[in-house]
C-alpha positions in Angstrom: -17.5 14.3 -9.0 -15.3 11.8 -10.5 -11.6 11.4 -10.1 -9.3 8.9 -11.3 -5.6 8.7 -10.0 -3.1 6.4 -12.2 0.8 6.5 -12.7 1.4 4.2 -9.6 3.4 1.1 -9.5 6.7 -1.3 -8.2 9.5 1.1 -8.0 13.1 0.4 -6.5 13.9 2.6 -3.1 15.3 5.8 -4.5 13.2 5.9 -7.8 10.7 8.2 -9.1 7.1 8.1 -9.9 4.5 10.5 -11.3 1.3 10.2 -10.0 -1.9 11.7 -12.1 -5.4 12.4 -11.1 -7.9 13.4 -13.8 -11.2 15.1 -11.9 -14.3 15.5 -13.5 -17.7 16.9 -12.3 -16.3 20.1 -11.1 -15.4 23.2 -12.2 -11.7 21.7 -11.3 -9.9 25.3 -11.2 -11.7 26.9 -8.7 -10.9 24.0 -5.8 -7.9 23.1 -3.8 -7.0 19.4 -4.2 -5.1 16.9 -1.8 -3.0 13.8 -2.5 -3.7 11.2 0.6 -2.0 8.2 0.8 -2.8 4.8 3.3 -0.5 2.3 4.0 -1.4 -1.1 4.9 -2.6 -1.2 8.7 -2.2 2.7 8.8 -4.6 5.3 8.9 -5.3 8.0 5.8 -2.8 10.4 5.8 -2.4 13.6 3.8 0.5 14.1 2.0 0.4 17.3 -0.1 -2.2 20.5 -1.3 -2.1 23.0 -3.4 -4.4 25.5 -3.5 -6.6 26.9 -6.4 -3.9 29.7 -6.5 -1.1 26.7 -6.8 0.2 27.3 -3.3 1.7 24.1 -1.8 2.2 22.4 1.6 3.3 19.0 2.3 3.6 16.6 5.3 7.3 16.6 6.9 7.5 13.1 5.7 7.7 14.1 2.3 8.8 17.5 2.2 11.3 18.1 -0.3 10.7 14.7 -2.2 7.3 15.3 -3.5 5.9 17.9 -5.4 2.2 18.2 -6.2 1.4 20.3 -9.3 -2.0 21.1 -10.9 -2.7 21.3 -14.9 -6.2 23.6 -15.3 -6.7 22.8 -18.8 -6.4 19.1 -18.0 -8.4 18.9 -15.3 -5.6 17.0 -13.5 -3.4 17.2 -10.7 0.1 15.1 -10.5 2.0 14.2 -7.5 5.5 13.9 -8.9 7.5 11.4 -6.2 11.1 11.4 -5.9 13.9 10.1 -3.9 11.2 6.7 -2.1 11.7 5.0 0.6 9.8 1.4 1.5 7.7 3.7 4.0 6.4 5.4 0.9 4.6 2.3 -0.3 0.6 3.0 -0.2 -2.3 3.5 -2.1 -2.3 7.1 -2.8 -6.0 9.0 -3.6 -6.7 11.9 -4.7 -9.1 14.6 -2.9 -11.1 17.6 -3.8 -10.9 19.7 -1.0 -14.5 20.0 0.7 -15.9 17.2 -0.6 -16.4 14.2 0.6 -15.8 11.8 -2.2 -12.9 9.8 -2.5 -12.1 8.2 -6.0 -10.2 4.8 -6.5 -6.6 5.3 -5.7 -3.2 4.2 -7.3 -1.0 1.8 -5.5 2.7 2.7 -5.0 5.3 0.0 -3.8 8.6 0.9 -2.8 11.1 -2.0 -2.4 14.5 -2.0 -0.5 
């Protein structure tokens, strides 16, 4: 499996960012998929799902603010970020559910 997560970058507290993962190496439609993000210091943290069905959860901390979507014929699932806060900055990965490979991530920095 391959996955590669872009979109990241420096955005103001109270922007927007859409975050893209191309996967490749799987028959992408059939699996759930995760966005995870780590913070500097802090431990790997899951921050949204969605389900091969599209079915969604998210953590409270981003409930409301972040919506994860999935694109079949792309391949791709987007994490589309809204309303960020400085505790938002991270390097966010993307995840096929199940397995245990974790692709290079996109870093997202939030300023005050």
């Amino acid at each position: 499996v391959q996955l590669q997560a872009s979109g990241g970058g420096l955005v103001q507290a109270g922007g927007s960012l859409r975050l893209s993962c191309a996967a490749s190496g799987i028959i992408f439609s059939i699996n759930d998929m995760n966005w995870y993000r780590q913070g500097s210091g802090k431990q790997r943290e899951l921050v949204a799902s969605i389900t091969n069905f599209g079915s969604t959860t998210y953590a409270a901390s981003v409930k409301g603010r972040f919506t994860i979507s999935r694109e079949n014929a792309k391949n791709t699932v987007y994490l589309q970020m809204n309303s960020l806060k400085p505790e938002d900055t991270a390097v966010y990965y993307c995840k096929v559910r199940g397995n245990p490979y974790w692709g290079q991530g996109t870093q997202v920095t939030v300023s005050s």
